[in-house]
Every structure is written in structure tokens, then in C-alpha cells.
N, C-alpha and C positions, 0 to 999 in steps of 0.2 A: 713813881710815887712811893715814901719811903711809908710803912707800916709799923708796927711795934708788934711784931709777933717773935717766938720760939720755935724751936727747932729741933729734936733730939730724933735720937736714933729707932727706926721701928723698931716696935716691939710686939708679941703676939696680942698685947692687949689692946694695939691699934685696930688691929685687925678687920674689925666688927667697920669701925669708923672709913678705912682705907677701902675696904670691899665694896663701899656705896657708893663711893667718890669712881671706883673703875666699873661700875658699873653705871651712872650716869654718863662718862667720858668714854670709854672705849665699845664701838660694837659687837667685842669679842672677848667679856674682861674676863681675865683672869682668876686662879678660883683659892679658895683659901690654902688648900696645900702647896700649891704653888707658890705663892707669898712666905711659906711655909719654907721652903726652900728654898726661896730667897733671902732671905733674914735669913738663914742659919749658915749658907757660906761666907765667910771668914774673907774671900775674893771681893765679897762685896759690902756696899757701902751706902743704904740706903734710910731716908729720912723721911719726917712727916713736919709737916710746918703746921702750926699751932697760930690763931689767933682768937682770943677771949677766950681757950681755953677749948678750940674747938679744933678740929684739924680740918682744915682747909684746902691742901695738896699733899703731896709724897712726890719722890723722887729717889732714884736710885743708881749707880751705876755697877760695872764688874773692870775693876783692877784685871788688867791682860799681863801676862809674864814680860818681863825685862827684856829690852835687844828684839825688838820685832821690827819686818818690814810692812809696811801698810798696802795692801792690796795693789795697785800695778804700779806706784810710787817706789821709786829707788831710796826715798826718806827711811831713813834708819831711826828710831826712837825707841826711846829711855823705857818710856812707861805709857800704854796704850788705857786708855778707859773707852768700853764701850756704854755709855748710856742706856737703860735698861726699859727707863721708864720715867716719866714726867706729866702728872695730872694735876691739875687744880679744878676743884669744888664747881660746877656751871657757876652759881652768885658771884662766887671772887674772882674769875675770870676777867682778865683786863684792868687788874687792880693794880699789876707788878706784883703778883705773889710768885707767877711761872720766872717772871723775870731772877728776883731771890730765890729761889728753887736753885736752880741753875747756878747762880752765883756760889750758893753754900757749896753745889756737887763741885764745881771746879777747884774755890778755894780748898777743900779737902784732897781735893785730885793731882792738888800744886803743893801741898804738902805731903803730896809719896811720891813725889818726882813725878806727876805725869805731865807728856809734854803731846798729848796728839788726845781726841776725844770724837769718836762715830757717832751715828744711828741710824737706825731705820727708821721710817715715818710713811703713810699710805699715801701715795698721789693724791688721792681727795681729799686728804688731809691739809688744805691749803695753808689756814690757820697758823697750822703748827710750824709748815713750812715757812710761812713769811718768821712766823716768832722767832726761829732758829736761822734763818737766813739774815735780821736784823741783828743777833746776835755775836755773827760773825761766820756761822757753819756756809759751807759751800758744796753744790750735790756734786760729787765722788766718784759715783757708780748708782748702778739700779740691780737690783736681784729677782728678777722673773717671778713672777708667782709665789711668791714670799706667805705672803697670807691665805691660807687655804680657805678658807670658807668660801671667798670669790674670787678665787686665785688672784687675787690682783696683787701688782709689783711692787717693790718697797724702792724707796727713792732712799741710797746711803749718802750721806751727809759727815764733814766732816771740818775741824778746825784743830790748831795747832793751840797749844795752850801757854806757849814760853810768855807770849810777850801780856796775856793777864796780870793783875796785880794781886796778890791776896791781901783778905784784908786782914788786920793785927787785931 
């Protein structure tokens, strides 16, 4: 489902808006300094999607240095993005806003040459898992005890980004 919403670049004056949105979505969210530190390195690349003026979701990735090998893969790539972070709003959920989320981080990913894209995601996170599995990502690996609060394991996912189209 196509929407008419915007897009631009976080800013500290999302903030207030973004910290509700990861605090309804994550049971671990994240705290302003943090975000704080995310927006401010230059590696990364992260957005707030706007609709009537309201923000709805965020998304972000981190640009990995040039010429990596990908975890037990003999794949040599250009330009690694690992995926940092993808919430949408509980209301807008299942609208295709996660969907365009994801579209905008790629097309931007596909313009710094990247051609490979990870993540982490929690086993009970099913949801997210099928979204990202519909999308094209495939689980990779798993990382033990990833999330500390209930140690539980993070499921890494992963897809290749050549054959995406960006859009003009």
C-alpha cells in the first residue's frame, strides 16, 4: 500500500518523537544519548518517515568499511551495511510504512555502493522475522546470548543488495 508521506534525516529535534515510538516497539529501548550517538556518526545513515506531519517510524543503518568478508561466507563485498534499527509507530504498523522504511535505507545503501545488508532480530521477534524474511533477508547465523536482559540469542539475517532497483 503506497502512502504520501516524507522522509528526512534524524535530527536531535526528532528525538522527543523517536523515543516514544522505541519505547512502545522495543522491550529494551534505547535512550536519548544513544540516539545521540547515533545521529552524530557520519558512518551512519538514519531516518524518520513522516506522515501528516507526524513521525511514524525511524530507521537507520551503519555503512561497514570497503572490501569485507561476511562472516563464514567466502563473498567478498564492496560495501557492507549493517542495519541498526527499524520501528514503526504500533497504529501504522502493517500499513507498508516498515516496508518504505527499508526501501528508502536500501535505495540510499545502493547509492554508496553497498551490495550486502545484516541484522540482528530476537527469536520472538517473529513479526519482524517473517517482514525481513518476505523481503528477501535469509538467517545467516545466530549470536548466543546477544541481548542481555534475558540473554536470549539474536537470529543474524542477511541479503545481498546488487540485484534491488533504486528508485530515481
Amino acid at each position: 500500500m503506497q502512502h504520501t508521506c516524507s522522509f528526512s534525516t534524524m535530527v536531535e529535534g526528532d528525538l522527543d518523537e523517536v523515543l516514544s515510538i522505541e519505547r512502545e516497539v522495543f522491550p529494551h529501548p534505547w535512550s536519548k544519548e544513544f540516539f545521540q550517538l547515533i545521529i552524530s556518526d557520519r558512518s551512519n545513515w538514519v531516518i524518520t518517515l513522516r506522515r501528516d506531519n507526524t513521525i511514524v517510524g525511524y530507521g537507520g543503518y551503519h555503512l561497514l568499511k570497503k572490501g569485507r568478508t561476511f562472516l563464514s561466507t567466502h563473498d567478498r563485498y564492496q560495501q557492507i551495511i549493517h542495519l541498526i534499527n527499524i520501528a514503526v509507530s504500533p497504529p501504522f504498523q502493517n500499513q507498508g510504512f516498515g516496508t518504505r522504511l527499508l526501501d528508502l535505507l536500501f535505495n540510499n545503501a545502493k547509492r554508496s555502493c553497498a551490495d550486502y545488508c545484516y541484522l540482528e532480530v530476537r527469536p520472538s521477534n517473529t513479526q519482524a522475522i517473517h517482514f525481513y524474511q518476505r523481503r528477501g533477508f535469509s538467517v545467516i547465523g545466530v549470536i548466543e546470548k546477544y541481548y542481555p536482559y534475558e540473554n536470549e540469542n539474536a537470529v543474524v539475517m542477511g541479503m545481498g543488495l546488487s540485484g534491488l532497483i533504486q528508485e530515481r
